[in-house]
C-alpha positions as CSV (number, residue, x, y, z in Angstrom):
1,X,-65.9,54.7,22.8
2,X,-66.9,56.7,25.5
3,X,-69.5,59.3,25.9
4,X,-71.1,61.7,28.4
5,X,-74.8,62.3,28.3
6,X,-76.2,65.5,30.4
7,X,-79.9,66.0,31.2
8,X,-81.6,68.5,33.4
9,X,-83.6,67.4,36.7
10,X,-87.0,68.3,37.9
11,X,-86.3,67.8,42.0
12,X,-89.3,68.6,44.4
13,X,-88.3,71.7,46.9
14,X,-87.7,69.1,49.2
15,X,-85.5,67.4,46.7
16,X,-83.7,70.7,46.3
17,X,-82.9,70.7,49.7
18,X,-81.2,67.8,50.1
19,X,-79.4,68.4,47.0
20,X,-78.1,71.6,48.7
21,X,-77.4,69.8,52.0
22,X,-75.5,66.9,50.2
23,X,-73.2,69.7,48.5
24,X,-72.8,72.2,51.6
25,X,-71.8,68.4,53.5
26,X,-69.2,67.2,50.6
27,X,-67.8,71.2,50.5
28,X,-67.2,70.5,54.2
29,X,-65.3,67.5,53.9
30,X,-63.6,68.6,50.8
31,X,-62.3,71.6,53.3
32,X,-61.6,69.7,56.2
33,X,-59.4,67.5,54.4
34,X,-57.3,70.4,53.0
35,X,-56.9,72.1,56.3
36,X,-55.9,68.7,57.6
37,X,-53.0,68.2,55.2
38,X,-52.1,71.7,55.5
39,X,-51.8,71.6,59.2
40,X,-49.5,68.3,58.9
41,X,-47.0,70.0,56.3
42,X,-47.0,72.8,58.8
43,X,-46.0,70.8,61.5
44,X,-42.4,70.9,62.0
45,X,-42.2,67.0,61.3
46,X,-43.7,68.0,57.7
47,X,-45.9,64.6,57.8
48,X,-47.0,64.0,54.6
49,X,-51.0,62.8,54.5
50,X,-52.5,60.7,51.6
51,X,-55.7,59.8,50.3
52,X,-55.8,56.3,51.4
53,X,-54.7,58.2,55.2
54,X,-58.0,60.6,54.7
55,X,-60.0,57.8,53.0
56,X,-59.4,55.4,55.8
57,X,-60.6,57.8,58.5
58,X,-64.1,58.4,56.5
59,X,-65.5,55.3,58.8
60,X,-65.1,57.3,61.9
61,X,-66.2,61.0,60.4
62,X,-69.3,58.8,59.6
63,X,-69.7,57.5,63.3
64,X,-68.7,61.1,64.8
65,X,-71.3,63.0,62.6
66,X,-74.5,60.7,61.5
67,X,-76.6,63.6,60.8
68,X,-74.6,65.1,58.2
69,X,-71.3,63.0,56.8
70,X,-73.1,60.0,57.6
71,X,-76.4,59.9,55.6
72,X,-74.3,60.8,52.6
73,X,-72.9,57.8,49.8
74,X,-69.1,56.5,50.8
75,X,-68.2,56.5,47.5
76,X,-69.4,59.8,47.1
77,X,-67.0,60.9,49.8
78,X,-64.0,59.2,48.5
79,X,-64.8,60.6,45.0
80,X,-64.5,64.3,47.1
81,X,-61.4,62.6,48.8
82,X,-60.0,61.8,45.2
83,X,-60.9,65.8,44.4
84,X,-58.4,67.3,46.5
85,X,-56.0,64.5,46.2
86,X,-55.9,65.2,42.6
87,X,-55.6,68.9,43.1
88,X,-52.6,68.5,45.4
89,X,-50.9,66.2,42.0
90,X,-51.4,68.9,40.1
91,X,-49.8,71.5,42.3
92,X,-47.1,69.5,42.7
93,X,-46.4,68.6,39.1
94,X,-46.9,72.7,38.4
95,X,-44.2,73.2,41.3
96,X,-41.7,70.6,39.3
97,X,-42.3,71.7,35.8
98,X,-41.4,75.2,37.2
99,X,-45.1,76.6,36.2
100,X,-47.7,78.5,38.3
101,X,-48.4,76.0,41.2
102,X,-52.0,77.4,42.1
103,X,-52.0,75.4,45.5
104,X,-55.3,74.1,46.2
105,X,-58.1,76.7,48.0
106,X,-60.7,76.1,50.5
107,X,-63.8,76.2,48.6
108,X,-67.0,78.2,49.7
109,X,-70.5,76.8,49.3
110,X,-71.5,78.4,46.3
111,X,-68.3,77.3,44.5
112,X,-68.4,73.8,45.4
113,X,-71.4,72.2,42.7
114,X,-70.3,68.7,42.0
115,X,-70.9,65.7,43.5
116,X,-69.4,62.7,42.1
117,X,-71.0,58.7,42.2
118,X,-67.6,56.6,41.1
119,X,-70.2,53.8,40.3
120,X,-73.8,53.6,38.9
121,X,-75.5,51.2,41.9
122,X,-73.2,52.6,44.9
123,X,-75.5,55.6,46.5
124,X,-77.3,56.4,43.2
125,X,-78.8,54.2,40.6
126,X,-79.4,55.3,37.0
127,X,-83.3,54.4,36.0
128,X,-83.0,52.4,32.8
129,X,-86.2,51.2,32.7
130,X,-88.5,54.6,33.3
131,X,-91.8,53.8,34.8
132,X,-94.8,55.5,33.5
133,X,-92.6,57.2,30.6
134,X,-90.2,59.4,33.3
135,X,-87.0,58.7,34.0
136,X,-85.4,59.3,37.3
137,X,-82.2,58.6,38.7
138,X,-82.1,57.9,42.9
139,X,-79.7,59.7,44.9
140,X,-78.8,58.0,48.5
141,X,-80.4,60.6,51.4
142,X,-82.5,62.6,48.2
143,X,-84.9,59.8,46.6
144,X,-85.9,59.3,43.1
145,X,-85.4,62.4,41.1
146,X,-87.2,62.8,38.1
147,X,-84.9,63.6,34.6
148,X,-85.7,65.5,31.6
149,X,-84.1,62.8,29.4
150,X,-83.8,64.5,26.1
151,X,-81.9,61.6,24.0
152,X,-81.4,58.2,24.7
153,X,-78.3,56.9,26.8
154,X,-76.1,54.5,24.9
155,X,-73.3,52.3,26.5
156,X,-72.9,51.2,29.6
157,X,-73.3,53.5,32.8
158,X,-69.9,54.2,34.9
159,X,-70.4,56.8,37.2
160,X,-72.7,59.8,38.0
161,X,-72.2,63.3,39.1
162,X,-75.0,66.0,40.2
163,X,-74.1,69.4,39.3
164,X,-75.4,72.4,40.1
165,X,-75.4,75.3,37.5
166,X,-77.2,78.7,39.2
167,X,-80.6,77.6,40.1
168,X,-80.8,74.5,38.1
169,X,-79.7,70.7,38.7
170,X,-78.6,68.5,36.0
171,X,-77.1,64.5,36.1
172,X,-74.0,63.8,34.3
173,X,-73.8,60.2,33.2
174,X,-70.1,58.7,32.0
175,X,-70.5,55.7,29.9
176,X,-68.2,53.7,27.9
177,X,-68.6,50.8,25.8
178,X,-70.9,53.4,23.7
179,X,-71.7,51.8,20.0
180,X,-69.9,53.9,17.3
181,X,-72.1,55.7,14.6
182,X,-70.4,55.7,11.5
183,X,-71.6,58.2,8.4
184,X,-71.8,57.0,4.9
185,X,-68.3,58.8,3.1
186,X,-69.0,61.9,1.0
187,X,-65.7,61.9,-0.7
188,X,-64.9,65.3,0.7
189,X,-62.2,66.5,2.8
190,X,-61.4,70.0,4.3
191,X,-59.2,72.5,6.4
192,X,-60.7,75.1,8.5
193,X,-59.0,78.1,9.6
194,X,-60.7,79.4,13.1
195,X,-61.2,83.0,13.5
196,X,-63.0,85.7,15.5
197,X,-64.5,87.7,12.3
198,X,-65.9,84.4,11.5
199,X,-65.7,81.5,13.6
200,X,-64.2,78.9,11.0
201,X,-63.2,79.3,6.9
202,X,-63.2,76.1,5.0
203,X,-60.5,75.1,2.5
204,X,-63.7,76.1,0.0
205,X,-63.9,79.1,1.1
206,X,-67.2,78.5,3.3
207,X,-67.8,81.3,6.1
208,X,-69.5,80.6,9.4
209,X,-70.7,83.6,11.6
210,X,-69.0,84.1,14.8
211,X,-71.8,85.0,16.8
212,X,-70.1,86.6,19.7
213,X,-72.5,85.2,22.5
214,X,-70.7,87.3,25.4
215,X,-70.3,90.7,23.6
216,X,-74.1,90.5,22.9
217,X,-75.1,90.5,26.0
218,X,-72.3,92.5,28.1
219,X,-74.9,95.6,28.3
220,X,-77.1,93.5,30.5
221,X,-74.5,91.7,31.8
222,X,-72.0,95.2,32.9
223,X,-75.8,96.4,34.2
224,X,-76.0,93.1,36.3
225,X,-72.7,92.8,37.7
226,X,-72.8,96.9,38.3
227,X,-76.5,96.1,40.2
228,X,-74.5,93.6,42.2
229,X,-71.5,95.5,43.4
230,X,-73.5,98.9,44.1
231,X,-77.1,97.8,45.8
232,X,-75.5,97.1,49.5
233,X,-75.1,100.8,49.7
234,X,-78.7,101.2,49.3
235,X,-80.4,98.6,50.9
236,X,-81.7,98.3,54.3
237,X,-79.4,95.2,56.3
238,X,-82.1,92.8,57.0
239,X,-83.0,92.5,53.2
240,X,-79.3,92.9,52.1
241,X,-78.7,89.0,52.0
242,X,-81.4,88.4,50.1
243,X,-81.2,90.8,47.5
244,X,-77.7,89.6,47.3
245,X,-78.5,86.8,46.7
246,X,-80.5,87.2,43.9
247,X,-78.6,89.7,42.4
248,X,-75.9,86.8,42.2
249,X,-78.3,84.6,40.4
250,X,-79.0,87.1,38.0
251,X,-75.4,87.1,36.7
252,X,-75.1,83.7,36.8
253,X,-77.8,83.4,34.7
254,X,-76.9,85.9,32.3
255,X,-73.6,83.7,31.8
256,X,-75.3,80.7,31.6
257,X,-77.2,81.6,29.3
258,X,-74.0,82.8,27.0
259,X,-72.7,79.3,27.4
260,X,-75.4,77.5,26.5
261,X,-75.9,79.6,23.0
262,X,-71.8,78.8,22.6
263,X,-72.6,75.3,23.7
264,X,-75.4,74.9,20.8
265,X,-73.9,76.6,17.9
266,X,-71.2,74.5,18.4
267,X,-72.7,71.1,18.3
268,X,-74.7,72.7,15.1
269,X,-71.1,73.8,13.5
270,X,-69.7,71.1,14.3
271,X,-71.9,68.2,13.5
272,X,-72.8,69.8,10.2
273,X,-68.5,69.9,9.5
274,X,-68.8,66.0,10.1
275,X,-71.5,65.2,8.2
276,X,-70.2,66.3,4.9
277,X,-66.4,65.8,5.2
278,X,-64.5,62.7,5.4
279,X,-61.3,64.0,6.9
280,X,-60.9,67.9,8.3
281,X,-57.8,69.3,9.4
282,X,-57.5,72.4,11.7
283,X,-54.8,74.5,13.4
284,X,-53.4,73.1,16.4
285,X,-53.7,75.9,18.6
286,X,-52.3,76.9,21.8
287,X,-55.3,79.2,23.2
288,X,-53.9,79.5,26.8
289,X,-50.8,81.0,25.3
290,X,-52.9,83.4,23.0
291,X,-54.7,84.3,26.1
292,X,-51.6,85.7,28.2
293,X,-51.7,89.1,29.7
294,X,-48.4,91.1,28.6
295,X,-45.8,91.0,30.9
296,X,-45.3,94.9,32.4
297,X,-42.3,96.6,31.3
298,X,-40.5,98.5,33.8
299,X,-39.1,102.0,32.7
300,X,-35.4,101.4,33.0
301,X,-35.0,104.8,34.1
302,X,-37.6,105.4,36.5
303,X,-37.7,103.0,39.6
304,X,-41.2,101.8,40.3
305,X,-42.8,103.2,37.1
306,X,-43.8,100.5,33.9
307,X,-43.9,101.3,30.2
308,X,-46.7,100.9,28.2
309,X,-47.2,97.1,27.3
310,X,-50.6,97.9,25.5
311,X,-52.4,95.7,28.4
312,X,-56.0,97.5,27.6
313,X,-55.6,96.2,24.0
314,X,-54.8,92.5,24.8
315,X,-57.0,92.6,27.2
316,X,-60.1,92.8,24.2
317,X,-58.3,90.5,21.9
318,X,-57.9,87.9,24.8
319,X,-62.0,88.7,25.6
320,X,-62.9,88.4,22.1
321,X,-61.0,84.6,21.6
322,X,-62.6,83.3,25.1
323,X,-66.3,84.3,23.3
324,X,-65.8,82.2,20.3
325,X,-64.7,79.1,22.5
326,X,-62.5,77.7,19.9
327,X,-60.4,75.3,22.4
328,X,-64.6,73.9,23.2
329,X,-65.4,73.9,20.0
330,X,-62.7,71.5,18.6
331,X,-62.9,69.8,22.1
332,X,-66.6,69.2,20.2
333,X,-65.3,68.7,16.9
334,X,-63.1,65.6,17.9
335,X,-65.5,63.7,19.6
336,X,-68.3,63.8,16.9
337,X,-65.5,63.0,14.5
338,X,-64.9,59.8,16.4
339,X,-68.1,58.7,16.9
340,X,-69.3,59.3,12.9
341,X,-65.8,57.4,11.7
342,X,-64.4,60.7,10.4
343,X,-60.7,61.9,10.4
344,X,-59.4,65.0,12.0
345,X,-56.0,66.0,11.4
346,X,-54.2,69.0,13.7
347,X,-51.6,70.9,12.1
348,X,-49.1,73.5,13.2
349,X,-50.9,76.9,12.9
350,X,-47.5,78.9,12.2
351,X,-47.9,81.3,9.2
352,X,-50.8,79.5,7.7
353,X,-53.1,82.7,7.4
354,X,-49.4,84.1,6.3
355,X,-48.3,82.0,3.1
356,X,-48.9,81.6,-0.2
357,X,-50.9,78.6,-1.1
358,X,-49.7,78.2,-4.5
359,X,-47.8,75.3,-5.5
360,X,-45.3,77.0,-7.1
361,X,-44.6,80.0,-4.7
362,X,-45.2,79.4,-1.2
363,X,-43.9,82.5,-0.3
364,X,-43.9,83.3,3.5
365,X,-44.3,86.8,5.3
366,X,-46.1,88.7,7.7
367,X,-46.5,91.6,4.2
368,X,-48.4,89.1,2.5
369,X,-51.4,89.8,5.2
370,X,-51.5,93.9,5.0
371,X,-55.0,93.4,6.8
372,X,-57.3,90.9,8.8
373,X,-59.4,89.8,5.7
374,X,-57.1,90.4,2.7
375,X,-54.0,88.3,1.3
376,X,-52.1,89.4,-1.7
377,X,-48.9,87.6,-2.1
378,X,-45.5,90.2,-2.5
379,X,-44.1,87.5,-5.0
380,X,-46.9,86.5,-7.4
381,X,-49.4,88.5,-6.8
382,X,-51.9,85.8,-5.5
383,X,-55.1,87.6,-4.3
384,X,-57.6,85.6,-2.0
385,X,-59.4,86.2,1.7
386,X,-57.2,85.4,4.1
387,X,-59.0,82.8,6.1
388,X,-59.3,81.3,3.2
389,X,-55.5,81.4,2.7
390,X,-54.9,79.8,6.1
391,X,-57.8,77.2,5.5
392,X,-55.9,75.6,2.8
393,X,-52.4,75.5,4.2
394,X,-53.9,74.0,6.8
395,X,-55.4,71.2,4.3
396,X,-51.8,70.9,2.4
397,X,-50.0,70.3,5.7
398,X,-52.4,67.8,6.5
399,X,-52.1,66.4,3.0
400,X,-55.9,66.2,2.6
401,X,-56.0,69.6,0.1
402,X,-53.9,70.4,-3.1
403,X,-51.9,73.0,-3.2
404,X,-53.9,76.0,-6.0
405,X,-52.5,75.7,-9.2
């Protein structure tokens, strides 16, 4: 199987330097390349450029600019090429499928923080062998970095990425051929029901906090971003980029921060779910869909003036569903479910939270649900919490759970 291992880096301040410098050059070429296929489709013979028509002209960037394009890795470049040339798919198929098409920006330095390695060897080599107990990985125009290797890396190495996350570096390493790591069976299977009150129900009737991450630290994060749209106003021009600056870390931190707590309780949730399960079914959820702003109503009778659509209200519901991270959670779920030889089963999620799970009702409305933790069916009278309710129709339409009696 495949598998992605992340670990942090410890660069020198020279190291960070030519990390920054390797970034700022691949945000250049990334840009360059866009406004060179924009200017062809503007061109009244609408020539249509390629990657392999971009890729094939890196040679001569190289020769033209040796100080910057040209102490970089090729690969590296033609993984930046492969970027936008991937971006411009996507448009496309958006454009075709009649969706959003989102053409493809230019990006500014502080939004461009990946560099990709297509192979482990070409303009980076992963350290297998750490010398003196450290491990480093060697960047082409950085040097040996050293890595904060937490776990050990399994499989083979097929490419590496640098990324940049607010003031820290990490290494991304893609391996495949990964061995699997199968669990001893436990005889017990489950639905979940995922939730914002709590972030899953089992079909047992097991209830795991939601810890709400992001709404736990919007105080200092509204006092942050309010810091860093106010302080130009007060602060004398020669310090103002700066301060800036740093006032832009500090959110970027603060976010961080949220993720990695939503990133950890995950992979606790998760691997605890996998150890003591065989087979766990969950809703398949459509979480972009769940997350749509209300299309505005426009007053029939008034030209240019909208009805209430009840925006401000969605707008919370859609913040609340982005804090428990339920799309990166299962995204989670799946792959440690591989890996331990488990099964996971997705369902449709219609009316699970809404029916009666007893075998011989199974009665179906939105009455049954008269408020966000109560179920009481209309026909039989079933009483139960209603995560609960949904966790088990969840397990019957997987056919891993009985139906109650």
């Amino acid at each position: 199987m495949n598998r992605a291992y992340k670990f942090l880096l410890r660069p020198t301040e020279q190291q960070v330097g030519a990390l920054t410098r390797m970034l700022r050059d691949h945000c250049s070429l990334y840009n360059a390349a866009l406004q060179e296929r924009r200017d062809a489709y503007a061109h009244p013979s609408k020539t249509k450029i390629t990657y392999g028509d971009q890729s094939a002209q890196l040679k001569e960037i190289r020769a033209f600019d040796p100080g910057r394009q040209g102490r970089w890795s090729f690969s590296s470049q033609q993984a930046t090429l492969r970027r936008l040339d991937t971006a411009f798919q996507s448009f496309f198929r958006r454009v075709k499928a009649g969706h959003k098409p989102g053409y493809p920006r230019f990006r500014g330095v502080g939004r461009f923080d990946t560099v990709v390695f297509p192979t482990d060897g070409d303009g980076c080599r992963w350290d297998c062998t750490p010398h003196d107990a450290v491990t480093r990985v060697r960047f082409q125009g950085v040097g040996h970095v050293r890595v904060h290797q937490h776990r050990p890396v399994k499989g083979r190495v097929k490419t590496v990425s640098v990324k940049r996350e607010g003031n820290r570096w990490f290494v991304v390493l893609a391996c495949d051929q990964a061995p699997d790591e199968p669990l001893e069976p436990t005889g017990r299977v489950a639905g979940i029901d995922m939730g914002m009150a709590s972030l899953l129900t089992t079909s047992e009737g097991e209830h795991v906090d939601n810890p709400r991450f992001l709404a736990r630290s919007c105080e200092k994060l509204a006092e942050a971003q309010r810091h860093l749209d106010t302080f130009p106003k007060k602060v004398k021009a020669k310090n103002r980029a700066r301060k800036h600056k740093a006032a832009q870390a500090k959110v970027s931190r603060l976010h961080a921060k949220v993720r990695r707590q939503r990133l950890d309780h995950h992979h606790k949730v998760a691997r605890d779910l996998v150890r003591r399960f065989d087979a766990i079914a969950h809703e398949r959820l459509n979480i972009a869909g769940m997350t749509k702003k209300p299309a505005p109503k426009p007053d029939p009778e008034q030209r240019g003036v909208f009805l209430a659509n009840n925006a401000a209200a969605k707008a919370g519901l859609n913040k609340s569903i982005q804090d428990a991270g339920w799309g990166v959670f299962l995204g989670i779920l799946a792959y440690k479910a591989e890996s331990a030889g488990r099964v996971l089963v997705p369902v449709d999620a219609r009316n699970t939270p809404r029916t009666c799970p007893r075998e011989s009702c199974g009665h179906t409305s939105a009455d049954n649900r008269p408020t966000q933790e109560k179920f009481r069916c209309l026909r039989c009278g079933y009483t139960e919490h209603a995560d609960r309710v949904g966790a088990v129709n969840v397990g019957v339409r997987a056919g891993l759970v009985l139906p109650v009696a």
